[in-house]
C-alpha positions as CSV (number, residue, x, y, z in Angstrom):
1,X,-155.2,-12.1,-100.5
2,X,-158.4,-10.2,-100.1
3,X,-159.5,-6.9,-101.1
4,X,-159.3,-5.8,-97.8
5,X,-155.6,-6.9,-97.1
6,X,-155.0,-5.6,-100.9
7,X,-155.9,-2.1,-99.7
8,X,-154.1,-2.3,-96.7
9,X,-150.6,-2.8,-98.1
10,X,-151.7,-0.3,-100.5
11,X,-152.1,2.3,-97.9
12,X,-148.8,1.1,-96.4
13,X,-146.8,1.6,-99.0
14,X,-148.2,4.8,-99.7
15,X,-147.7,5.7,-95.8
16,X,-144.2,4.5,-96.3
17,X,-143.3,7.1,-99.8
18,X,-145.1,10.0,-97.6
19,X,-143.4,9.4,-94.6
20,X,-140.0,8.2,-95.0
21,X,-138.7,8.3,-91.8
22,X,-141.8,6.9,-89.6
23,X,-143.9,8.6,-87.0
24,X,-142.4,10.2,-84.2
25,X,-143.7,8.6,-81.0
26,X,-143.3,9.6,-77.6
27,X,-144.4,7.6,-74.4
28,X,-144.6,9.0,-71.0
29,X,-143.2,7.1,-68.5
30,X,-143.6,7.3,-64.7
31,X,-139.7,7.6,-62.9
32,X,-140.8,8.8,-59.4
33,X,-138.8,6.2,-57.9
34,X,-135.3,4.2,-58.1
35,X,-137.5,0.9,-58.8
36,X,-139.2,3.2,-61.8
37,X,-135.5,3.8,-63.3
38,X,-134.2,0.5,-62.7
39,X,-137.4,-0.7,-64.7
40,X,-137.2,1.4,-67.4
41,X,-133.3,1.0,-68.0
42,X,-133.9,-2.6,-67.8
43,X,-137.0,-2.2,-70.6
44,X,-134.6,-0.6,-72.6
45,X,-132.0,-3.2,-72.4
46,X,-134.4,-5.8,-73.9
47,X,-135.4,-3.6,-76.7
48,X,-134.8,-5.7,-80.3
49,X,-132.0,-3.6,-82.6
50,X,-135.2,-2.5,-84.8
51,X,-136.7,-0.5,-81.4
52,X,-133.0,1.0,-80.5
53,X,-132.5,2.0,-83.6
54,X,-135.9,4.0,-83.2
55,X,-134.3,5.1,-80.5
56,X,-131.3,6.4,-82.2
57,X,-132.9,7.8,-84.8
58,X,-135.0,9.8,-82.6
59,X,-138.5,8.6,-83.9
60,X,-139.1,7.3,-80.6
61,X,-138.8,9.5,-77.2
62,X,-139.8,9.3,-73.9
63,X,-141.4,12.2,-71.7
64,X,-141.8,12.3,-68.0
65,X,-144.8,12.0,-66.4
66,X,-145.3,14.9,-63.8
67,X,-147.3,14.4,-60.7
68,X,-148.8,17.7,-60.7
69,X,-149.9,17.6,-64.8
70,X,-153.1,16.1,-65.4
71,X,-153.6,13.9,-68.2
72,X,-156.2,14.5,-70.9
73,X,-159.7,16.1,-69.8
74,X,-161.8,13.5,-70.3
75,X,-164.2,16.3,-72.0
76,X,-160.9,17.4,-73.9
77,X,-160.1,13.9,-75.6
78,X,-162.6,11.3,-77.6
79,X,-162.5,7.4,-77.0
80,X,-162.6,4.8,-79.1
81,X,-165.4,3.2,-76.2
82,X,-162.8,0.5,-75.5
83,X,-162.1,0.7,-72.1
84,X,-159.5,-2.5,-71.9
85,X,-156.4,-0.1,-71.1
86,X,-157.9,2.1,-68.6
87,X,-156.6,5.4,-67.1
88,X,-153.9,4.1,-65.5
89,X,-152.8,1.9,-68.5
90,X,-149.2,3.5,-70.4
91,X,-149.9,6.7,-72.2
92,X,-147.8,6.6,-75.6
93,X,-148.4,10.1,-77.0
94,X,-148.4,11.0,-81.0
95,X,-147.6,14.3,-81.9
96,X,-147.6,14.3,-85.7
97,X,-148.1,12.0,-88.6
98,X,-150.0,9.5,-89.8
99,X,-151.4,6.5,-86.6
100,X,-151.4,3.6,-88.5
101,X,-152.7,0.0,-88.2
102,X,-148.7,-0.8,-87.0
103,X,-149.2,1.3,-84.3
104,X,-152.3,0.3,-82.9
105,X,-151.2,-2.9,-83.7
106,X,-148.4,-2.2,-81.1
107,X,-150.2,-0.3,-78.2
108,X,-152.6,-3.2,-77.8
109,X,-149.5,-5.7,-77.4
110,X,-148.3,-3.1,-74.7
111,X,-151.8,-2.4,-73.2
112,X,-151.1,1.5,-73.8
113,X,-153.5,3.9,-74.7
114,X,-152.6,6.3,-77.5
115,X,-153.1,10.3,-76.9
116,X,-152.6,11.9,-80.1
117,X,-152.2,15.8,-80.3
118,X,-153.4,18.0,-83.4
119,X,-150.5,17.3,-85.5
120,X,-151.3,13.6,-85.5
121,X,-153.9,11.7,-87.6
122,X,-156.3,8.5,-87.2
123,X,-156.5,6.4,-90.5
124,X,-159.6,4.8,-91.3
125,X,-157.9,1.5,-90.9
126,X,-156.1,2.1,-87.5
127,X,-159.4,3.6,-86.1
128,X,-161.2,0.3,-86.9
129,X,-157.9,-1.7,-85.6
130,X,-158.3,0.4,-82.1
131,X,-162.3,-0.6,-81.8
132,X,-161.6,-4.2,-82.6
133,X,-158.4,-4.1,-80.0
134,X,-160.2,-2.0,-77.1
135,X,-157.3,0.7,-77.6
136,X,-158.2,3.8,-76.2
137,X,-157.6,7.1,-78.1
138,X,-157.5,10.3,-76.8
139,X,-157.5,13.3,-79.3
140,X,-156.0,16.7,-78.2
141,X,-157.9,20.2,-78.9
């Protein structure tokens, strides 16, 4: 193992004592029409019993999008410069905690990009991830 992968499960671990329970994430999603629901209700079906339980538990949550509410500013936010997942790409939004290398890990499987608001913070390692991934982040004022 190198150093580098050394200090990564370090900083897991100590991610893991601080925050027991795991990040709270919430992704918009887009219900304007029956197709929208039957899509998401199906996505949900398919989930793996580690993501329901998320779920369940309430770390993860789902806001609607609203057709009238702008998204981030694009003066209001900072990018990563990857520009892979573009505007229209899912929005998962952080509120608080720690954005980890897991979690950018994640969004570039599911070609979101990440809007975190003030309560949330970039680690070094998860900033790096996102550059190397093309993730886009958006930072809240």
């Amino acid at each position: 193992m190198s150093d580098s992968d050394e200090l990564r499960a370090l900083v897991r671990e100590v991610i893991r004592d601080v925050l027991p329970q795991g990040l709270v994430v919430t992704e918009t999603v887009n219900l304007s029409t029956d197709d929208d629901l039957a899509a998401f209700v199906k996505r949900l079906l398919d989930l793996d019993p580690g993501q329901r339980e998320e779920l369940r538990s309430g770390r993860k949550r789902f806001r609607l999008a609203s057709p009238q509410a702008p998204s981030v500013p694009a003066g209001a936010g900072h990018s990563n410069g990857a520009e892979r997942a573009g505007p229209s790409a899912p929005v998962r939004r952080i509120e608080r905690g720690a954005v980890t290398e897991a979690v950018i890990v994640a969004a570039a499987r599911a070609g979101e990009r990440l809007v975190l608001s003030r309560g949330a913070v970039l680690t070094p390692l998860a900033r790096d991830r996102a550059r190397a991934s093309g993730v886009p982040i958006e930072k809240e004022r």
